[in-house]
C-alpha angles and dihedrals in degrees: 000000000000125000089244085060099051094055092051089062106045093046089061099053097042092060094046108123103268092355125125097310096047095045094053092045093060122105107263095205123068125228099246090060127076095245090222111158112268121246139187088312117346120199119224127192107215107176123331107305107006118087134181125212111212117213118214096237079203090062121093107230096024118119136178129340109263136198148207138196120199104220125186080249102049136285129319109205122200120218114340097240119199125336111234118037104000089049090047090054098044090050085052096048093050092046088053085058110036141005082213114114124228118270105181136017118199111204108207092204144323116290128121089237093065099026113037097089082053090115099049089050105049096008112169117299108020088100094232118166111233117196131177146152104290092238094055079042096054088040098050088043090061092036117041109063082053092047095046086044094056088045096056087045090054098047120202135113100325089043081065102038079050092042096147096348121148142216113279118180129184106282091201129042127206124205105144123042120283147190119203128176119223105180118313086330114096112213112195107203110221108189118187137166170185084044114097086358139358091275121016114165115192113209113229123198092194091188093050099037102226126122123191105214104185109201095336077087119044109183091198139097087268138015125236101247101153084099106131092227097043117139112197095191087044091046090047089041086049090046084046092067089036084068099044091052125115098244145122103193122042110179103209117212089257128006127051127296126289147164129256091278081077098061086044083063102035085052087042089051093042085057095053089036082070102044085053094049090043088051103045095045095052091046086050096245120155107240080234094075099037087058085045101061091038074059092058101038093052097038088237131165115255088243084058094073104034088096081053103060093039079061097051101046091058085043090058091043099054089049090047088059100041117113116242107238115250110280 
């Protein structure tokens, strides 16, 4: 594809209503929250009792953003992050609240980001409820004793935050909606997929009007797409009634917080994500250069598109497999 194609294309994009351009220009920080800069792990008070830990997506070792909700039986904890220094942090944060233990840990979906300190949270014996989508369940069930296997082999930093730790899985599955009581504090369960994975499940605290979204939700210039079992009409159709819901508050799987604006302009940007897929490929474009020039249109970092191109590449793929219809 020439150069002067590709910025056709881009450009086109970029200017769409809502579209790239639009979505990168938002404020990242809601009103409600103080917009300090993040670093390392930030704390942020959403309502009484229920706090979000933003992650700094810039920072090595880092993974997803977590929660945790105080309730008057213990703490609920939302998605385990990272071992090593972001478990660390969180376990500092919550003792700095409460002296009460964590009762529950709610896993969003299945990736290592949000689910690899799974065992330091809720490790065997301490009688923790684990609960997750029952497709992240039946994935994390085939993945995780190979993939804490192949860490101890490797050794580093995560090898010592795992050091004899064993295999935990999620002790109870949701597929269908669902409201649970912990304490005085009411959770509704919200499963969907597929849409960013095969089984993502947001976490909704309908009194206090707050959801955690986990990566349904990317406050960031672009979302991570490049998931094998993503599903971009069932994302937008989950973003859709993320919009509709009754909240205030939505804590995305990485950025700051934000409210369901947020998720208007995330289902606008994975429309355009397509058409931008569907376009480059056909031109014959890597998904390399046409990340390159939004980059430049933008005046991105380079770390600012490599979720794009990791986008585009399992959309090309998708559309490299596909079979031609009969002519």
């Amino acid at each position: 594809m020439q150069r002067s194609a590709v910025t056709a294309l881009t450009a086109a994009l970029l200017l769409a209503p809502f579209g790239l351009g639009a979505w990168s220009q938002q404020p990242a920080v809601a009103q409600a929250c103080d917009g300090s800069a993040t670093s390392g792990v930030t704390p942020r008070q959403l309502k009484p009792g229920v706090h979000a830990l933003i992650t700094d997506p810039r920072r090595d070792g880092l993974g997803s953003n977590t929660g945790f909700v105080v309730t008057s039986a213990g703490v609920v904890v939302i998605d385990a992050g990272m071992p090593g220094m972001q478990w660390r942090r969180v376990r500092e944060e919550i003792g700095k609240v409460t002296k009460l233990p964590i009762v529950d840990l709610i896993l969003t979906h299945k990736h290592w980001d949000h689910v690899l300190a799974t065992p330091l949270v809720a490790g065997a014996g301490a009688g923790i409820r684990v609960m997750a989508h029952a497709k992240a369940a039946e994935a994390m069930a085939g993945r995780f004793p190979g993939r804490l296997a192949r860490i101890a082999e490797q050794g580093g930093e995560l090898a010592r935050a795992l050091a004899g730790a064993t295999t935990v899985l999620p002790t109870e599955t949701v597929s269908t909606r669902r409201e649970i009581r912990i304490g005085e504090t009411r959770f509704e369960l919200i499963p969907f997929g597929p849409a960013h994975t095969g089984g993502d499940l947001a976490v909704l605290l309908p009194d206090q009007k707050v959801l955690f979204a986990g990566d349904l939700l990317f406050n960031l210039p672009h979302p991570w797409a490049g998931d094998g079992e993503m599903n971009v009409e069932g994302w937008q159709a989950a973003l859709e009634r993320i919009e509709s819901m009754d909240v205030e508050l939505v804590v995305p799987g990485h950025g700051e917080v934000g409210g369901r604006d947020a998720a208007r302009r995330q289902r606008a940007y994975l429309g355009d994500l397509a058409r931008m897929a569907r376009q480059g490929f056909a031109e014959g474009c890597p998904p390399e250069e046409v990340a390159e020039r939004v980059r430049l249109e933008r005046g991105q970092e380079p770390a600012e598109v490599a979720f794009l191109i990791d986008s585009l590449k399992e959309l090309y793929r998708r559309q490299a497999t596909e079979v031609p219809p009969p002519r």
